[in-house]
TORRO-504818 format. One record per residue (C-alpha): residue number from 0; residue in one letter; chain; x, z negated, y. Coordinates in pm, whole numbers, plus 32768, in hexadecimal, padded with zeros to 4 digits. Each point is the difference from the previous one (the first is absolute). Example, Ala and Ser with C-alpha at 12.3 -4.5 7.8 and 13.67 -1.06 7.14 Angstrom:
2
+-----+--------+--------+------+------+-------+
: num : residu : chaine : east :   up : north :
+-----+--------+--------+------+------+-------+
:   0 :      a :      A : 84CE : 7CF4 :  7E3E :
:   1 :      s :      A : 8089 : 8042 :  8158 :
+-----+--------+--------+------+------+-------+
***
This chain:
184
+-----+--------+--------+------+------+-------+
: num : residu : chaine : east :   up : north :
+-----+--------+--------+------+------+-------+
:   0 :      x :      A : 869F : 386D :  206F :
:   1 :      x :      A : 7FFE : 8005 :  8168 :
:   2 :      x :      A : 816C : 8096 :  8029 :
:   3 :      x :      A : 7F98 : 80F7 :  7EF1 :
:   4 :      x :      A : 7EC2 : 8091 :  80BC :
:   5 :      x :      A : 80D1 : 801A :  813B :
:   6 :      x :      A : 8111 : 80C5 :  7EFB :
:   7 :      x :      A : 7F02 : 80DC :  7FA5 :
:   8 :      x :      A : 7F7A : 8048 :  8193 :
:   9 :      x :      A : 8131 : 802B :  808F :
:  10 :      x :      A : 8088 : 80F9 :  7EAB :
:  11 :      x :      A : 7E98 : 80D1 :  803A :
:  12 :      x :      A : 8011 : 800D :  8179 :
:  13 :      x :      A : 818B : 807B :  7FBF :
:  14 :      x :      A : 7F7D : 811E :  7F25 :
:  15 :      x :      A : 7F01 : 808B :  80CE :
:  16 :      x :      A : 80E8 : 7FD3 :  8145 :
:  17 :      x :      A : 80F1 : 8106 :  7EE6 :
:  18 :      x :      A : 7F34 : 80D3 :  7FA6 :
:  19 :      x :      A : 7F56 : 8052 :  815C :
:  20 :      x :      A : 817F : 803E :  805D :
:  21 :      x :      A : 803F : 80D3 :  7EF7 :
:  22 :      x :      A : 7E84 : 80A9 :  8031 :
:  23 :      x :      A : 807C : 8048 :  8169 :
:  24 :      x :      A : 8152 : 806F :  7FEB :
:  25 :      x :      A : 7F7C : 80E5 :  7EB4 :
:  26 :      x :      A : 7F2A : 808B :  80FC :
:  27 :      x :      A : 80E2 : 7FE8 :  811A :
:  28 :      x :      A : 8133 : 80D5 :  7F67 :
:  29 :      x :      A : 7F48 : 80BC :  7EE7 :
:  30 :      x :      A : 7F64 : 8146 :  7FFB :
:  31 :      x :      A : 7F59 : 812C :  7F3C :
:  32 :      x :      A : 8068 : 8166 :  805B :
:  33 :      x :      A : 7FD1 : 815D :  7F91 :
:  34 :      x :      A : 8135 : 80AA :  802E :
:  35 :      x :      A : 809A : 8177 :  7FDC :
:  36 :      x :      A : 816E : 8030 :  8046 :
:  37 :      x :      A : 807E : 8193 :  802D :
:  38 :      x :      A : 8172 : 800F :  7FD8 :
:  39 :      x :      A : 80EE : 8133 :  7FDF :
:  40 :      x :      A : 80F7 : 7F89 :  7EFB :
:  41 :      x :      A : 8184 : 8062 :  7F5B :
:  42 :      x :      A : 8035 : 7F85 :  7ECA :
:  43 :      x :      A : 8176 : 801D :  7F5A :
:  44 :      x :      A : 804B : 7FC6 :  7EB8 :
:  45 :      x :      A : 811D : 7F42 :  7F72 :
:  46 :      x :      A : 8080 : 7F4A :  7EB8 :
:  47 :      x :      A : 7F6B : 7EBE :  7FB4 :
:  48 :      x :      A : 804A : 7F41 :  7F04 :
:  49 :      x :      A : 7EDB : 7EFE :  7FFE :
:  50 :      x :      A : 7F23 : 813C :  7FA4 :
:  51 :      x :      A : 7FB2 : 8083 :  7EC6 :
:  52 :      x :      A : 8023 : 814B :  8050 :
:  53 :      x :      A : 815A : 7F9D :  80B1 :
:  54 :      x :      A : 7F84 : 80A8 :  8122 :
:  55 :      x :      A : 7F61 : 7F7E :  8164 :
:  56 :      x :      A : 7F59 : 806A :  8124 :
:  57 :      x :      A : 8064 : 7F68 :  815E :
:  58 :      x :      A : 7EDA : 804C :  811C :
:  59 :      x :      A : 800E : 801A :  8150 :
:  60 :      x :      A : 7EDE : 808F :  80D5 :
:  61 :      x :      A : 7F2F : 7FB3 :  816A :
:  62 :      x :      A : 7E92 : 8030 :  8054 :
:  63 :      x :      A : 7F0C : 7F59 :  8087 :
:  64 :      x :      A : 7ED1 : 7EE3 :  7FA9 :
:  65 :      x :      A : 7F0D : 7F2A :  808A :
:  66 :      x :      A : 8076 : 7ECE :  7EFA :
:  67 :      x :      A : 80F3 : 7F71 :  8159 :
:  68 :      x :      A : 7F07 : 8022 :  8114 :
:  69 :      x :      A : 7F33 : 7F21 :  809E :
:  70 :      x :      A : 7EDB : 80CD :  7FCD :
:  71 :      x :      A : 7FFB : 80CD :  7EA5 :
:  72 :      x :      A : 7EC8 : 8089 :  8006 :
:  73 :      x :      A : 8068 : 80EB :  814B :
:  74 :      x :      A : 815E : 7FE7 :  800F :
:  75 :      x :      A : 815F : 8079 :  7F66 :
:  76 :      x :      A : 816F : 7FC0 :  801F :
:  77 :      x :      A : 813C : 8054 :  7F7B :
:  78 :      x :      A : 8098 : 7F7A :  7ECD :
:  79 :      x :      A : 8143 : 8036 :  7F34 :
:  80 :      x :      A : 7FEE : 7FDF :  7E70 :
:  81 :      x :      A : 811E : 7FE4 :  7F2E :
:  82 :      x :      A : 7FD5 : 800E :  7E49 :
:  83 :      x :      A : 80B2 : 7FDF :  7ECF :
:  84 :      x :      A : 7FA4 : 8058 :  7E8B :
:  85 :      x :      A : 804D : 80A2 :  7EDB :
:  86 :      x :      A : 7FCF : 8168 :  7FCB :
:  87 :      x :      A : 7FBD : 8098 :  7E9B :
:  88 :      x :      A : 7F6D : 817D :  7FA3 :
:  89 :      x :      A : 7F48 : 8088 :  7F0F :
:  90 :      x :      A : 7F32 : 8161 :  7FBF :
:  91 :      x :      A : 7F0E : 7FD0 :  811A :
:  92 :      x :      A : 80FA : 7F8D :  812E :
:  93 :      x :      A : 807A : 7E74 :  8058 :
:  94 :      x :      A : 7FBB : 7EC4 :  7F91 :
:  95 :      x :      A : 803C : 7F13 :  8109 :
:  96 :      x :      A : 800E : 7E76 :  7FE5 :
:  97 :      x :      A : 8035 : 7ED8 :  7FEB :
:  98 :      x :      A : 8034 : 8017 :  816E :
:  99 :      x :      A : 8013 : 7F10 :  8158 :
: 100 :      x :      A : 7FC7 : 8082 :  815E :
: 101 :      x :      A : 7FFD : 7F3B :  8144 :
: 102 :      x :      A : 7F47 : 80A6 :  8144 :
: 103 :      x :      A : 8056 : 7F6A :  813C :
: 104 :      x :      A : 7F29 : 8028 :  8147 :
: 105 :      x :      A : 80CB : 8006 :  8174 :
: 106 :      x :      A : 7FC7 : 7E92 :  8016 :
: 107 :      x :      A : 80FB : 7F70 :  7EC9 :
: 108 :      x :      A : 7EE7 : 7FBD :  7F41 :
: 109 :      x :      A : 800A : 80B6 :  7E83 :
: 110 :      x :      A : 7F12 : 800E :  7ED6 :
: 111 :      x :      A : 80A4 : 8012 :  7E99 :
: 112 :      x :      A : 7F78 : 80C6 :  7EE6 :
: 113 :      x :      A : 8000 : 807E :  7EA7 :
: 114 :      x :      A : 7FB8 : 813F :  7F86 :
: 115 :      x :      A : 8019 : 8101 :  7ED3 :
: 116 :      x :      A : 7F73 : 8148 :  7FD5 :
: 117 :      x :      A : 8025 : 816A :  7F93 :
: 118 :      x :      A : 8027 : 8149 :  80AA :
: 119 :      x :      A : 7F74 : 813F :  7F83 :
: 120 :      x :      A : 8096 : 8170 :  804F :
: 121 :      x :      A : 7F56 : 806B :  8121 :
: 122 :      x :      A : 805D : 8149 :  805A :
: 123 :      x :      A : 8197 : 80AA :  80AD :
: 124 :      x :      A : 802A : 7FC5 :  812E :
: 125 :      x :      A : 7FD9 : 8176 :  80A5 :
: 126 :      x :      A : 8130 : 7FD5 :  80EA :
: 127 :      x :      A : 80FF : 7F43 :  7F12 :
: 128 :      x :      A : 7F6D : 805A :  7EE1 :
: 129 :      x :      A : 803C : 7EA3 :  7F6A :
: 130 :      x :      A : 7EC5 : 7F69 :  7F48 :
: 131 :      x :      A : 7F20 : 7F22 :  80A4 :
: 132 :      x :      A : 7F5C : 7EE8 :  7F5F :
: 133 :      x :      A : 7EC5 : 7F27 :  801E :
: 134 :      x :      A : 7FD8 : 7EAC :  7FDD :
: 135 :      x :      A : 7EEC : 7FED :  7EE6 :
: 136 :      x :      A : 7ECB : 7F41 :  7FD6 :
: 137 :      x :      A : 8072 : 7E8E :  7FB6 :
: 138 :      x :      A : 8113 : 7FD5 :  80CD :
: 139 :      x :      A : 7FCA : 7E81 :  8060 :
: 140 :      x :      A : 80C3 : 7EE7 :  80EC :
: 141 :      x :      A : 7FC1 : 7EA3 :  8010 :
: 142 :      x :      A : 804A : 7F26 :  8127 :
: 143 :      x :      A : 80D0 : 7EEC :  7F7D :
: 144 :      x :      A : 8060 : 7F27 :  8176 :
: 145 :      x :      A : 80A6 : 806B :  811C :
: 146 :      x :      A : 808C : 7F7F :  8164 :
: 147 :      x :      A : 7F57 : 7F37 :  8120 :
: 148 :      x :      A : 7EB4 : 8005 :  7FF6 :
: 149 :      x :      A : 800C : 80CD :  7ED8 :
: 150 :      x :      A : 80EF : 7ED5 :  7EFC :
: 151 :      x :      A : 7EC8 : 7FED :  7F26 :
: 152 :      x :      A : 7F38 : 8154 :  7FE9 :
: 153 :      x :      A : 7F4C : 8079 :  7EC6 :
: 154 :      x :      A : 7F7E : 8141 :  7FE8 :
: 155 :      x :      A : 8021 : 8157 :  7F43 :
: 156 :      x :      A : 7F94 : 8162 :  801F :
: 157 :      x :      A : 807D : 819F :  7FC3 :
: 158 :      x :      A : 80E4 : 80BF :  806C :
: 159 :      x :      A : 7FD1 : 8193 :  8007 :
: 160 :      x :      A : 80EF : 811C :  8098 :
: 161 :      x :      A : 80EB : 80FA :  7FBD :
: 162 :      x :      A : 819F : 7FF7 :  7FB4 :
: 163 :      x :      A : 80E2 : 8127 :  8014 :
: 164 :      x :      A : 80ED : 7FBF :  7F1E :
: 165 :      x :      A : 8152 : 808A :  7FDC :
: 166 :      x :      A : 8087 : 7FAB :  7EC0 :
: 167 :      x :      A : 8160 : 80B2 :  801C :
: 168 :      x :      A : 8042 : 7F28 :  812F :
: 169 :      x :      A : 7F65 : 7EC0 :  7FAF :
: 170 :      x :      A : 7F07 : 7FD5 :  8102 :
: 171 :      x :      A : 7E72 : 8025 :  806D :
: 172 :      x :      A : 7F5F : 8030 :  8149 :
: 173 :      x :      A : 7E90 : 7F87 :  8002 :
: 174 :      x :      A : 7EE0 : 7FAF :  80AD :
: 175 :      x :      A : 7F27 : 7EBC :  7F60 :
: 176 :      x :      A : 7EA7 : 7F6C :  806F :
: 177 :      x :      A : 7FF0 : 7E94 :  7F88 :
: 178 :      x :      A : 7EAA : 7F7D :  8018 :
: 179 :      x :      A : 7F77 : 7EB1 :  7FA8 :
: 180 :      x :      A : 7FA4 : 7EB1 :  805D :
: 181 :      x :      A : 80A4 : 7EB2 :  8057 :
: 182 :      x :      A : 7FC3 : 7EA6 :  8040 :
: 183 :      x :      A : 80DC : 7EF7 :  80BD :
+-----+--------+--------+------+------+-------+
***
């Protein structure tokens, strides 16, 4: 009985020794932020077999967010963002989706996403005359892990903008505002 109670006080001092770890590395490496990200974007599409639609769109654009800075609430950085998904249309513009991004701040460290969405004729483009398109209402990501400090993030949020698109040519210039929220 003796070696049992001893069992039993070393096993509950070992769990609250854990979790206090745990407690302060949770606190320690994790976070809550608000984030927007504003990047100017070409998009190229290209036969893809793993689509339904047998087509795909490859992204490649550069902004700039507060997600890789040491302080969000005041400050922004660059960041590179680079896509893939499948590209369908229908009467009222593009269906986009299932698709994966990855944004990447100046340090290394990357968040990975996915999204889907729809984009809506917008108006031509006065200059090129080529239509422009917005991103409509319920155009989501999710946050599904990342890099560094980032290897476990959650989050979601929208995504709203424009894309030129030239369909002759295969390709679309645009300018998206991803907003939302995640935790690490």
């Amino acid at each position: 009985m003796k070696q049992c109670h001893k069992f039993f006080k070393i096993a509950a001092m070992s769990a609250i020794l854990a979790t206090a770890l745990a407690a302060g590395s949770a606190i320690a490496g994790s976070g809550t932020v608000s984030f927007v990200a504003t990047i100017n974007t070409s998009e190229f599409l290209l036969p893809a077999d793993n689509c339904d639609s047998k087509i795909g769109g490859i992204g490649v654009g550069v902004g700039t967010t507060n997600l890789f800075t040491k302080k969000p609430e005041t400050q922004t950085t660059k960041a590179v963002l680079s896509s893939f998904d499948c590209v369908s249309q229908d009467q009222y513009g593009f269906i986009f989706g299932p698709g994966k991004f990855s944004l990447t701040g100046p340090g290394g460290d990357t968040i990975f996403a996915t999204y889907s969405g729809t984009l809506g004729f917008h108006h031509f483009d006065p200059v090129s005359n080529l239509p422009v398109f917005k991103f409509n209402d319920g155009t989501i990501f999710n946050i599904v892990g990342g890099t560094g400090v980032y290897a476990k993030a959650a989050g979601a949020g929208t995504i709203s903008g424009t894309e030129t698109i030239n369909q002759a040519a295969g390709t679309a210039q645009g300018s998206l505002v991803a907003t939302g929220k995640i935790i690490y």
